[in-house]
PAZAPA-4460 file (N, C-alpha, C; in steps of 0.05 Angstrom, whole numbers, plus 32768, in hexadecimal, padded with zeros to 4 digits):
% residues 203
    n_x    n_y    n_z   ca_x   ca_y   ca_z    c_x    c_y    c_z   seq   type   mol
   8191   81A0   7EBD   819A   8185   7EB5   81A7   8177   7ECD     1      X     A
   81B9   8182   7EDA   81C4   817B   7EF4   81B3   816F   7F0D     2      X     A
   819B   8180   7F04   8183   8180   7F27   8175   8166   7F17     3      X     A
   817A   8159   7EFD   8167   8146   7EF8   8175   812D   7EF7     4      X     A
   8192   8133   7EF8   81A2   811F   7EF8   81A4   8111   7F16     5      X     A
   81A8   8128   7F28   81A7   811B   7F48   8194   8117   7F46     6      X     A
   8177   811D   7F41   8161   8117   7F4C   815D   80ED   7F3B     7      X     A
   8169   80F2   7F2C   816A   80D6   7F26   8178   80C0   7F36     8      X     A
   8193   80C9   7F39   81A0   80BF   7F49   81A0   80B7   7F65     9      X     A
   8190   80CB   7F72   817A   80CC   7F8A   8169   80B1   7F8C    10      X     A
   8151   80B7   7F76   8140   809E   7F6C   814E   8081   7F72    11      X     A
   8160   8083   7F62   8172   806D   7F64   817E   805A   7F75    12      X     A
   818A   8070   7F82   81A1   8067   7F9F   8181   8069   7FB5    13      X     A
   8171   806F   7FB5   815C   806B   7FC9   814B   8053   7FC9    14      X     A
   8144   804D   7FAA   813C   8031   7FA2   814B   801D   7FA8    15      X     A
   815E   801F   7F9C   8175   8001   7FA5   8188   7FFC   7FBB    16      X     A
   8175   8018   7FCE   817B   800F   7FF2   816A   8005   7FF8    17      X     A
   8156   800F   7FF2   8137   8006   7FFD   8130   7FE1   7FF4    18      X     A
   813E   7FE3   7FE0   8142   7FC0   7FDC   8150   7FAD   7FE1    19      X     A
   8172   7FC4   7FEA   817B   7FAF   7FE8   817B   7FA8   8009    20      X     A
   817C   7FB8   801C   8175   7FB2   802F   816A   7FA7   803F    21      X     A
   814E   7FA0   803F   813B   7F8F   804A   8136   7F71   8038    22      X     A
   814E   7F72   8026   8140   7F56   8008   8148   7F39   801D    23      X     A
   815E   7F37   8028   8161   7F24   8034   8150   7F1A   8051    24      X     A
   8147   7F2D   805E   8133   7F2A   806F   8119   7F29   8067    25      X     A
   810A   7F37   804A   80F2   7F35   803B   80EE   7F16   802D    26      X     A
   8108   7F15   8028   810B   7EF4   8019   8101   7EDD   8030    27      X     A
   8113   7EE5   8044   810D   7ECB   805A   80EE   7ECC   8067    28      X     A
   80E4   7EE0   8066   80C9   7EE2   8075   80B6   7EDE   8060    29      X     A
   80B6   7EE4   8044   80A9   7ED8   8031   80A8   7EB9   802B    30      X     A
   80C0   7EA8   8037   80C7   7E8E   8039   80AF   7E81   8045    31      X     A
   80B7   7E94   8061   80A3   7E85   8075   8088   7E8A   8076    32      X     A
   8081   7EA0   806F   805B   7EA1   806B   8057   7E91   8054    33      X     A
   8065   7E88   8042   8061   7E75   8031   805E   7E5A   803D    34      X     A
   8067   7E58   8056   8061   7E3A   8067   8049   7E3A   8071    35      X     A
   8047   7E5A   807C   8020   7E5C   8086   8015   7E4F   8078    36      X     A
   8011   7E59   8058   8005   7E4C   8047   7FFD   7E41   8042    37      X     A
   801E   7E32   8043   8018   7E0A   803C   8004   7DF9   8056    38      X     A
   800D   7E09   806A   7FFF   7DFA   8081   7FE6   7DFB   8089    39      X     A
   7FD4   7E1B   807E   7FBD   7E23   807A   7FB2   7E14   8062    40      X     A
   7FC0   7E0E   8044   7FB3   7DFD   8034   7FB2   7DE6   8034    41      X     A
   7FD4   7DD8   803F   7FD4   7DBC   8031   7FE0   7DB1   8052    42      X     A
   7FD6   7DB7   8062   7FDF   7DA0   807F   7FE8   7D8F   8080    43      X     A
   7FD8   7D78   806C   7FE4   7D5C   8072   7FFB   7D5B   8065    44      X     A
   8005   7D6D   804C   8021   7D66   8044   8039   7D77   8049    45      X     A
   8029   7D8A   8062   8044   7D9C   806C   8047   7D9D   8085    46      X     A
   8033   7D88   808D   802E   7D87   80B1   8043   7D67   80B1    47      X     A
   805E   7D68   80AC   8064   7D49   80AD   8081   7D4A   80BA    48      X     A
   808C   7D5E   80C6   80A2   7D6B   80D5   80AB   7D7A   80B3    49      X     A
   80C0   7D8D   80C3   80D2   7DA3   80B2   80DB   7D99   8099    50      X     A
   80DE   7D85   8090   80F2   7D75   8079   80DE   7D6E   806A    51      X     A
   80BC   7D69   806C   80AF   7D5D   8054   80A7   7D81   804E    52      X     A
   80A4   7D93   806B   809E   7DAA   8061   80A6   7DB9   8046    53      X     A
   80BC   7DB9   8050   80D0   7DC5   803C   80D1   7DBC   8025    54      X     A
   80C9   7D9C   8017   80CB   7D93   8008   80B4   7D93   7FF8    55      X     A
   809D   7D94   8011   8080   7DA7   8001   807D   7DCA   7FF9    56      X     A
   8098   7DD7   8004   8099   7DEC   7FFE   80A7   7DF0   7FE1    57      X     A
   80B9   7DDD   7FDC   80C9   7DDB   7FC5   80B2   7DCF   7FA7    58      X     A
   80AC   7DBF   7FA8   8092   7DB8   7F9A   8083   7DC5   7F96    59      X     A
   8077   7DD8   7FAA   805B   7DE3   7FA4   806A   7DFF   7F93    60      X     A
   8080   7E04   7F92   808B   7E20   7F8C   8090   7E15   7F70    61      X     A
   809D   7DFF   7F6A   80A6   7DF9   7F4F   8087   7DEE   7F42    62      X     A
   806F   7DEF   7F4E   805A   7DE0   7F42   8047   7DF0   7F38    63      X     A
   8049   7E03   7F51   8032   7E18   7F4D   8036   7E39   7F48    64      X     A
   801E   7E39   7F30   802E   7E53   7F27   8021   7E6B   7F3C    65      X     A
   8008   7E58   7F49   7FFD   7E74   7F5B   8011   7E73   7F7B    66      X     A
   8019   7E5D   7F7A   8031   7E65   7F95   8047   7E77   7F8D    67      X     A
   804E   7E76   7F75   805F   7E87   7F76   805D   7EA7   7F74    68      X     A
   8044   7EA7   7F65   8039   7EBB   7F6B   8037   7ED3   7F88    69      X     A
   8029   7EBA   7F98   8027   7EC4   7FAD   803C   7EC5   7FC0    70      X     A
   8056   7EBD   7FBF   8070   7EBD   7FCC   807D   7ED6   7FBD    71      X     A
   8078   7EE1   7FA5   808A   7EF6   7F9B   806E   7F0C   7FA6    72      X     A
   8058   7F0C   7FA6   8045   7F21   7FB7   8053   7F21   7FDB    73      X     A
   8050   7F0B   7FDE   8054   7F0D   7FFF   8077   7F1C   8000    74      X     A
   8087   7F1D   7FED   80A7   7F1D   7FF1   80A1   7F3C   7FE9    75      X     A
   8091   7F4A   7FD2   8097   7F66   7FD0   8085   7F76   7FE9    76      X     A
   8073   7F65   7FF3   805F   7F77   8008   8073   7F79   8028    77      X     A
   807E   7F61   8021   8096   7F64   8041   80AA   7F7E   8036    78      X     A
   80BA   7F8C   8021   80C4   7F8E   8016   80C1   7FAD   8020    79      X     A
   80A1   7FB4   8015   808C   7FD3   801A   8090   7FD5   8040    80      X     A
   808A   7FBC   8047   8083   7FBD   8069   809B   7FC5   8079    81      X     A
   80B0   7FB9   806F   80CD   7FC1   8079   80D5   7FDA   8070    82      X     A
   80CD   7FE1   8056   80CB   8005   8050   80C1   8012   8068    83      X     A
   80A6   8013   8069   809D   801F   807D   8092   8018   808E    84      X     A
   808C   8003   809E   808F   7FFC   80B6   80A2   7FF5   80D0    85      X     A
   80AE   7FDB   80BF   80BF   7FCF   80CC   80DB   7FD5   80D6    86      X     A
   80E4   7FE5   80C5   8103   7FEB   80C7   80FC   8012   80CF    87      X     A
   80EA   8013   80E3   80E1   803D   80E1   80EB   8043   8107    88      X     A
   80F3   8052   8105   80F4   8060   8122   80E1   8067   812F    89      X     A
   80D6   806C   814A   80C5   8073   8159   80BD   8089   814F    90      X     A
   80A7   809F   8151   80A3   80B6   8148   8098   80C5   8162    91      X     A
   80A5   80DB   8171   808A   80E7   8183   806F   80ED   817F    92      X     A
   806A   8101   815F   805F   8109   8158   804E   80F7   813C    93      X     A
   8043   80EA   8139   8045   80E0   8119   8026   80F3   810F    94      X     A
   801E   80F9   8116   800B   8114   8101   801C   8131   8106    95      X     A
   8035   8130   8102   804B   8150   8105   8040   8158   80E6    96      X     A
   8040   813F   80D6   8038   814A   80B9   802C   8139   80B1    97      X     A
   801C   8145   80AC   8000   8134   80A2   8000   8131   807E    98      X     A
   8000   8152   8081   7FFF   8158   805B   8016   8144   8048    99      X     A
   802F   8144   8056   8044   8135   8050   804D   813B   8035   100      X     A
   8067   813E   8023   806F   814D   8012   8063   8141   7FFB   101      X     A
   805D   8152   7FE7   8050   8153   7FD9   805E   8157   7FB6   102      X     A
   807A   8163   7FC0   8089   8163   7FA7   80A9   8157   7FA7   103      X     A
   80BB   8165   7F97   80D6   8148   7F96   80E7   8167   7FAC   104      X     A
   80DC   817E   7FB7   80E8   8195   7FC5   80DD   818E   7FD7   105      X     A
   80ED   8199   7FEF   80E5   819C   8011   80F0   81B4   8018   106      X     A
   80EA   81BD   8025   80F5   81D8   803A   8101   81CF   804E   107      X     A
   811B   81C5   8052   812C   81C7   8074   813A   81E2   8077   108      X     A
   8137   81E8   8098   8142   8202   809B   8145   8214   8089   109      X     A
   8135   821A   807F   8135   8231   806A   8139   8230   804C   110      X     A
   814B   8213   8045   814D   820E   803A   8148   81F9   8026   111      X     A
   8143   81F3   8006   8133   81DB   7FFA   814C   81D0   7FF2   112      X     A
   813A   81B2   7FF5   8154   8199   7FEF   8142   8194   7FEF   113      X     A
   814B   8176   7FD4   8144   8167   7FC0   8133   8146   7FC9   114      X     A
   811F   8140   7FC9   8114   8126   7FD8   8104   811A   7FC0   115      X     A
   80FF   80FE   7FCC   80FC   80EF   7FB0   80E5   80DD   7FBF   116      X     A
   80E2   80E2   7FD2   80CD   80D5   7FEB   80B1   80D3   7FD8   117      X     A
   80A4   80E1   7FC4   808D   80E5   7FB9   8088   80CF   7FAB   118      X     A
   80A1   80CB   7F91   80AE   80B5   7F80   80BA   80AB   7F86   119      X     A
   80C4   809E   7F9B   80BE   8087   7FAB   80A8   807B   7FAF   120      X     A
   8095   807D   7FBF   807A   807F   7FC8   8073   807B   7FB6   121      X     A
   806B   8086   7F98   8061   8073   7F7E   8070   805A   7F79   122      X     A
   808B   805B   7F76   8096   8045   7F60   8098   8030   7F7C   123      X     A
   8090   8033   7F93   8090   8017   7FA8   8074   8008   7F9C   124      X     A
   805E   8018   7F9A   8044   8008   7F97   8043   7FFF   7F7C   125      X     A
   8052   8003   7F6E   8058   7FFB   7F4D   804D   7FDD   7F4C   126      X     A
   8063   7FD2   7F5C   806E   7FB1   7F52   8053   7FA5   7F6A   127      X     A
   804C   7FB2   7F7E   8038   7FA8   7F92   8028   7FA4   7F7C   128      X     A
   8019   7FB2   7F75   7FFB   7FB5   7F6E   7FF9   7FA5   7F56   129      X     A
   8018   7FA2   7F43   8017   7F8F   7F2E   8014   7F70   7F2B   130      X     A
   8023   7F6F   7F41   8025   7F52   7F4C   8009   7F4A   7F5F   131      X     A
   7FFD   7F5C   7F63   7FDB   7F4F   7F6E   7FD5   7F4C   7F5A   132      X     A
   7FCC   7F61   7F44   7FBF   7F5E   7F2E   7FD0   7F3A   7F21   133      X     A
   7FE5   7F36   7F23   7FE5   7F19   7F14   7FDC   7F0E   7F24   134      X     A
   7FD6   7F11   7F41   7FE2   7EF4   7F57   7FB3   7EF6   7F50   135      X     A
   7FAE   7F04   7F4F   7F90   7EFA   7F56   7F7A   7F0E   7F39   136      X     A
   7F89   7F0C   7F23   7F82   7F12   7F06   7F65   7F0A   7EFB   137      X     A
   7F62   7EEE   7F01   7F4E   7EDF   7EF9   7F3A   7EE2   7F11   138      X     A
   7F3A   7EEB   7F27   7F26   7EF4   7F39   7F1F   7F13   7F27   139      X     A
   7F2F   7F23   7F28   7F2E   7F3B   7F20   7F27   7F46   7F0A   140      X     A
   7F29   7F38   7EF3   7F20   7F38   7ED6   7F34   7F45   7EC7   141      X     A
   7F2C   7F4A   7EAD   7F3E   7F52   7E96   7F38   7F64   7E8E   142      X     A
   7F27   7F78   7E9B   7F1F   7F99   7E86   7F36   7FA6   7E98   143      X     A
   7F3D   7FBF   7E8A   7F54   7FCB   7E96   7F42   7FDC   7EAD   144      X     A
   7F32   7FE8   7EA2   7F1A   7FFC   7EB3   7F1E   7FEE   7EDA   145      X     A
   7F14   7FD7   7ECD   7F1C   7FC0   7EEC   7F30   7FC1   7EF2   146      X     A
   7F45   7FBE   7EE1   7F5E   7FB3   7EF4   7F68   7FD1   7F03   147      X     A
   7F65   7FE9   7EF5   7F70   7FFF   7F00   7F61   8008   7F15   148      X     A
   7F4B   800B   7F1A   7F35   8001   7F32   7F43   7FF2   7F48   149      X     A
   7F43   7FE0   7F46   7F42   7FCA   7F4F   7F65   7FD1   7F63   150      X     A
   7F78   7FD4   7F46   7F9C   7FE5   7F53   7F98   7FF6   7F62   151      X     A
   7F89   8007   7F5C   7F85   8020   7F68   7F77   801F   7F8D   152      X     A
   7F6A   8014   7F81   7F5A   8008   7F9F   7F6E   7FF5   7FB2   153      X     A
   7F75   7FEA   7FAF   7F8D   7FD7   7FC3   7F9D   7FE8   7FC5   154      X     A
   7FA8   7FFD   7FB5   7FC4   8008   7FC0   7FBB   8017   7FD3   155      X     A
   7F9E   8025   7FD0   7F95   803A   7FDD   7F91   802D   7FFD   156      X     A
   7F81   8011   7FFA   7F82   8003   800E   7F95   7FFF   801D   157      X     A
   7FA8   7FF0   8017   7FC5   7FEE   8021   7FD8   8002   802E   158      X     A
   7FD6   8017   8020   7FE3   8030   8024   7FD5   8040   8042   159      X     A
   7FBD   8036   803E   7FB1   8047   804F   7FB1   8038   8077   160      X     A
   7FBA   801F   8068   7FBE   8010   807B   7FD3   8011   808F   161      X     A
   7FEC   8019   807F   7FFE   8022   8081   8006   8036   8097   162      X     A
   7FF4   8047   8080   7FF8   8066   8098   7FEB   8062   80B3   163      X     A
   7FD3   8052   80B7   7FC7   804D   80C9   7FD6   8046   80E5   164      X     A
   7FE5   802C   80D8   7FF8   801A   80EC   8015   802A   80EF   165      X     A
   8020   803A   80DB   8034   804E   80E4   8023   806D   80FA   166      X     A
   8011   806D   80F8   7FFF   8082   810D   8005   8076   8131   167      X     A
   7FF3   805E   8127   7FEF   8054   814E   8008   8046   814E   168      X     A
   8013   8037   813C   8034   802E   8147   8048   8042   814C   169      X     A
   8043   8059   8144   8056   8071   8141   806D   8071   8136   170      X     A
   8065   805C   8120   8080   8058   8101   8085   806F   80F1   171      X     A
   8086   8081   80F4   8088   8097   80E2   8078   80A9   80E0   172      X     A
   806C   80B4   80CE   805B   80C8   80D4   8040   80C2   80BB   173      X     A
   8029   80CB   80C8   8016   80C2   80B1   8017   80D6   8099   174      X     A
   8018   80D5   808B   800E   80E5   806F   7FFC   80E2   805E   175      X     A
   7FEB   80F2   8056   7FDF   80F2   8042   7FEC   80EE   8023   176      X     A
   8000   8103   801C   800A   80FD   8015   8013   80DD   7FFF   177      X     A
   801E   80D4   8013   8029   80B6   8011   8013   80A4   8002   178      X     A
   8000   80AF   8014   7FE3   809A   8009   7FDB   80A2   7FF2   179      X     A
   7FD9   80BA   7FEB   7FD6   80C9   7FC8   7FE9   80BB   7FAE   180      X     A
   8009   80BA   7FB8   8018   80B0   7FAA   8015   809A   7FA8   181      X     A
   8013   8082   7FC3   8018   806E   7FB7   7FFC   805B   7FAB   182      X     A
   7FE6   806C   7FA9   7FD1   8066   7F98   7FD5   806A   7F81   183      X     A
   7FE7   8080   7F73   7FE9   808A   7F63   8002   806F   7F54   184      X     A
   800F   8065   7F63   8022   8050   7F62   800B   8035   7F57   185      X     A
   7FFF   8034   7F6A   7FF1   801A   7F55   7FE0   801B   7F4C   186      X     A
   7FD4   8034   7F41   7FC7   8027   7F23   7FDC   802C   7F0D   187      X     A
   7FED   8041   7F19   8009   8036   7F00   8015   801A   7EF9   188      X     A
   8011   800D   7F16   801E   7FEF   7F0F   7FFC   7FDB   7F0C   189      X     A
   7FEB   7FE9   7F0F   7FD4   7FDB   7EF6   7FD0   7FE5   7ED9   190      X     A
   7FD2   7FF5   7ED3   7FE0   7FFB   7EB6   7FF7   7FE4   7EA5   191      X     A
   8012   7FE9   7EBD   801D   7FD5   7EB3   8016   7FBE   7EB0   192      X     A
   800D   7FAA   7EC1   7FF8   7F9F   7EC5   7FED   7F95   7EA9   193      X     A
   7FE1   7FA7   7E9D   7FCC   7FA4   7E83   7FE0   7F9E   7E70   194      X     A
   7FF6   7FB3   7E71   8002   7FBD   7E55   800C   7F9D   7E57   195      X     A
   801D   7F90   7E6C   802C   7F77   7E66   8013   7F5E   7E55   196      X     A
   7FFC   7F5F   7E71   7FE4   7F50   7E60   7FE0   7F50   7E44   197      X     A
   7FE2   7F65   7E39   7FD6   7F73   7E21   7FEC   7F66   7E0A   198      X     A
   7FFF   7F6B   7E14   8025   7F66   7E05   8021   7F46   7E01   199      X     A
   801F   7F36   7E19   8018   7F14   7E13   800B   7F13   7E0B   200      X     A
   7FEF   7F19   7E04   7FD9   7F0D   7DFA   7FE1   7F10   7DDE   201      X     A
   7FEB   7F21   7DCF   7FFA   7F29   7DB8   8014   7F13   7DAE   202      X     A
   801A   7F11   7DBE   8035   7EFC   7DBB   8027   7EDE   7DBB   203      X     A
***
């Protein structure tokens, strides 16, 4: 009961570092690729100096439900990137471990202590993979068969992307691992996904 109580607590205090840490720097950089946006879609009403910008940024956010969409996608994917890219130390080695842990035990010096690195690695791709599934739903369709496909495949994408650019950047170390879990992370958050769909359409 004890080993399930830290291990919760673990969960916990690891999640609401991992957020709370990077939220103010994920916030402001979600701000601003939200100006790419505007400037990639709507030029003439954001190309007019900084002050009509902003005021086309304010509008299009209170107007549109797919901007906002896409500013809470772009705010949780900075969110994953600063997990494991952005905020990672140099690595000498980044294939030292490839297999990468596989349960909530590790072996240091002889000894096991308690890691949560696995479940982590699922519950990050949770809210990713859910929030594609709304931000681009109606491209993607309404059978669950699809949407868990569909979760499953981006996280796998994403993830794998990941390890890639932590390999030649030497952000950490690649794992297999990682990439197992956090596939395994979003078709959980395409599940959820359905179940919320499923819950409105009912209501």
């Amino acid at each position: 009961m004890k080993e399930t109580i830290d291990l919760l607590g673990k969960i916990i205090t690891n999640i609401l570092t991992a957020l709370y840490e990077p939220f103010g720097f994920s916030l402001l950089l979600s701000f601003l690729a939200m100006f790419f946006y505007l400037y990639a879609y709507e030029p003439i009403h954001a190309g007019k100096g900084w002050k009509n910008a902003i005021v086309t940024w304010y509008q299009k956010f209170k107007e549109s439900v797919f901007f906002r969409k896409l500013f809470f996608l772009a705010f949780v994917t900075s969110l994953i990137l600063f997990r494991t890219l952005l905020n990672r130390n140099l690595w000498m080695n980044p294939l030292s471990d490839v297999m990468g842990g596989w349960g909530i035990w590790e072996t240091v010096n002889g000894e096991q202590k308690l890691t949560t690195e696995c479940i982590e690695n699922v519950i990050m791709m949770v809210p990713f993979s859910s929030i594609v599934m709304w931000t681009f739903g109606e491209k993607i369709g309404n059978g669950w068969k699809k949407i868990l496909w569909q979760s499953g495949k981006i996280a796998f994408i994403f993830s794998i992307s990941i390890e890639m650019l932590q390999l030649l950047l030497r952000l950490g170390t690649f794992q297999l691992s990682d990439i197992f879990y956090n596939t395994v992370g979003g078709v959980i958050g395409g599940l959820m996904y359905c179940a919320v769909m499923k819950a409105r359409k009912r209501l």
